[in-house]
VEXBALO-812734 format. One line per 8 residues: number of its first residue (from 1); their letters; for each residue x, y, z of C-alpha. Coordinates in nm, 4 decimals, m for minus. Layout:
N
NUM	A	X Y Z | ...
***
This chain:
120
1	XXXXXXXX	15.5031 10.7601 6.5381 | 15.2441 10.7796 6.7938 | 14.8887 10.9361 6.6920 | 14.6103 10.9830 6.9339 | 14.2712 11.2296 6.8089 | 14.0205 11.3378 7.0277 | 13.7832 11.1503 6.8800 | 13.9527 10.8624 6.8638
9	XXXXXXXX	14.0223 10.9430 7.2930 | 13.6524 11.0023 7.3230 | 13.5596 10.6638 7.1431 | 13.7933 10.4830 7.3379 | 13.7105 10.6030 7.6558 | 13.3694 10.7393 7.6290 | 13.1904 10.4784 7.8566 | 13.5100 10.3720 8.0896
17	XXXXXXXX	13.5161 10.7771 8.1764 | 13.1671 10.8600 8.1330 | 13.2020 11.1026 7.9117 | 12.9840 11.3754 7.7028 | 13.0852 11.6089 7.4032 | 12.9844 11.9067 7.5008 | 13.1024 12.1185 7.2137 | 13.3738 12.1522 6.9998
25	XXXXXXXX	13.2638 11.8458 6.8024 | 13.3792 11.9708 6.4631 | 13.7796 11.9401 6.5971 | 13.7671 11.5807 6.6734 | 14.0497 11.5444 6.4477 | 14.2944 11.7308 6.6986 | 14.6026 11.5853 6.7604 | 14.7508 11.4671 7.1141
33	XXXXXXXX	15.0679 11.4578 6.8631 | 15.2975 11.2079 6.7777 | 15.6002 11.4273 6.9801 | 15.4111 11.4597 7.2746 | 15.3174 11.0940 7.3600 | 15.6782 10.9025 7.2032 | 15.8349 11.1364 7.5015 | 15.7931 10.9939 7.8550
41	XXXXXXXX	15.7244 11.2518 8.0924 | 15.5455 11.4989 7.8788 | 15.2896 11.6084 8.0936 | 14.9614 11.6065 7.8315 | 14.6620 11.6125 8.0936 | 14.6653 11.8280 8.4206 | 14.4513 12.0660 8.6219 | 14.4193 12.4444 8.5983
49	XXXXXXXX	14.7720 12.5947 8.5026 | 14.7492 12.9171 8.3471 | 15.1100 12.9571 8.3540 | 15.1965 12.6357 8.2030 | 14.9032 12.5336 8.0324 | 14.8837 12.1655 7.8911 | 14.7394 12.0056 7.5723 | 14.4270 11.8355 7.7748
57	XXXXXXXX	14.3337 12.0356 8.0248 | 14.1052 11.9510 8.3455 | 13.8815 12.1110 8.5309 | 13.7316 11.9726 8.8676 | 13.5155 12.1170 9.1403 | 13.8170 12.3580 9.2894 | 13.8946 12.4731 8.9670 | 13.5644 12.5357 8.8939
65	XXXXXXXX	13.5036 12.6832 9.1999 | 13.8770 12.9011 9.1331 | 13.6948 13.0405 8.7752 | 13.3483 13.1625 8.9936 | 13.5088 13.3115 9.2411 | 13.6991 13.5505 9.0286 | 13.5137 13.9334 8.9042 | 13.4042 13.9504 8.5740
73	XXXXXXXX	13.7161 14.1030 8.4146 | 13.9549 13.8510 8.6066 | 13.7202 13.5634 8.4947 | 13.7775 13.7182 8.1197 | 14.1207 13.7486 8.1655 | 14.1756 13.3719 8.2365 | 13.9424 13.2088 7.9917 | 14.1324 13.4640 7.7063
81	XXXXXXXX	14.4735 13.2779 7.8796 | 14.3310 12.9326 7.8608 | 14.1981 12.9474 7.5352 | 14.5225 13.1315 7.3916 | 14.7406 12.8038 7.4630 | 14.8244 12.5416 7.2859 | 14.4985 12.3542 7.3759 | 14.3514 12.0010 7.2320
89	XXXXXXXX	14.0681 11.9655 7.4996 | 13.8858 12.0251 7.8118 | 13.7864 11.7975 8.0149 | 13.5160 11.9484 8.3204 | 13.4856 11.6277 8.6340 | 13.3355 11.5824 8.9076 | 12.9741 11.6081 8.7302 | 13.0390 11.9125 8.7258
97	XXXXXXXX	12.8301 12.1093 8.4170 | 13.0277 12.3340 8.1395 | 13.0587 12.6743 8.2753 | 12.8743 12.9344 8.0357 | 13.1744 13.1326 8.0625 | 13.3652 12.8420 7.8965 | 13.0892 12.7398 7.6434 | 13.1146 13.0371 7.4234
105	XXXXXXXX	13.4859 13.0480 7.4415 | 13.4828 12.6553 7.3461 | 13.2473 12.7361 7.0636 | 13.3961 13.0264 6.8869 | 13.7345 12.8391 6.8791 | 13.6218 12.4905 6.8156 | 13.7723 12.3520 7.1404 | 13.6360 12.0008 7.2424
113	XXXXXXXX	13.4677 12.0133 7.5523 | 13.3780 11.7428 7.7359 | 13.2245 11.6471 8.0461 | 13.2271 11.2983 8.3020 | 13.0848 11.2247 8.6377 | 13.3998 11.1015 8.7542 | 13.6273 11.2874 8.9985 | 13.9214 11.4771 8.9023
***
């Protein structure tokens, strides 16, 4: 059966995607799991989808923008959401830094959190 970690992702792709561990290191050991990628047409990456979050999540400059554009208590509201799902990884684009308001949440629950200079 298929097994992909997030470390293993991040060593394979580090320098094609330019990316950088931004926190979260300790859970490199995450699992994409084997169920997810033998099934064609799992979705396992996409953009911001509170509703129907997915295992690698990715965050570009609307998304971004979406998060600062919301008042304090809706900004709490959907980082508690995001980080309540089922969630192996962030990914934040578009050289785009890590969000404070995603740092701590990444932190206390040992999320990887990664960032790349290419677009989303």
């Amino acid at each position: 059966m298929p097994h992909l970690s997030v470390e293993q992702l991040f060593k394979d792709k580090r320098e094609k995607l330019d990316l950088t561990w931004v926190a979260g290191e300790e859970s490199g050991r995450r699992s994409l799991g084997s169920d997810s990628l033998a099934r064609p047409g799992i979705g396992l990456i996409g953009h911001l989808n509170l509703i129907h979050p997915h295992r690698l999540q990715v965050l570009g400059a609307a998304e971004i923008s979406y998060l600062k554009s919301l008042d304090r208590d809706s900004l709490q509201q959907a980082i508690e959401r995001l980080f309540s799902a089922e969630l192996t990884a962030i990914f934040i684009c578009d050289s785009k830094p890590a969000p404070r308001a995603l740092l701590q949440p990444a932190r206390q629950t040992s999320t990887p959190l990664f960032t790349t200079s290419l677009p989303s």
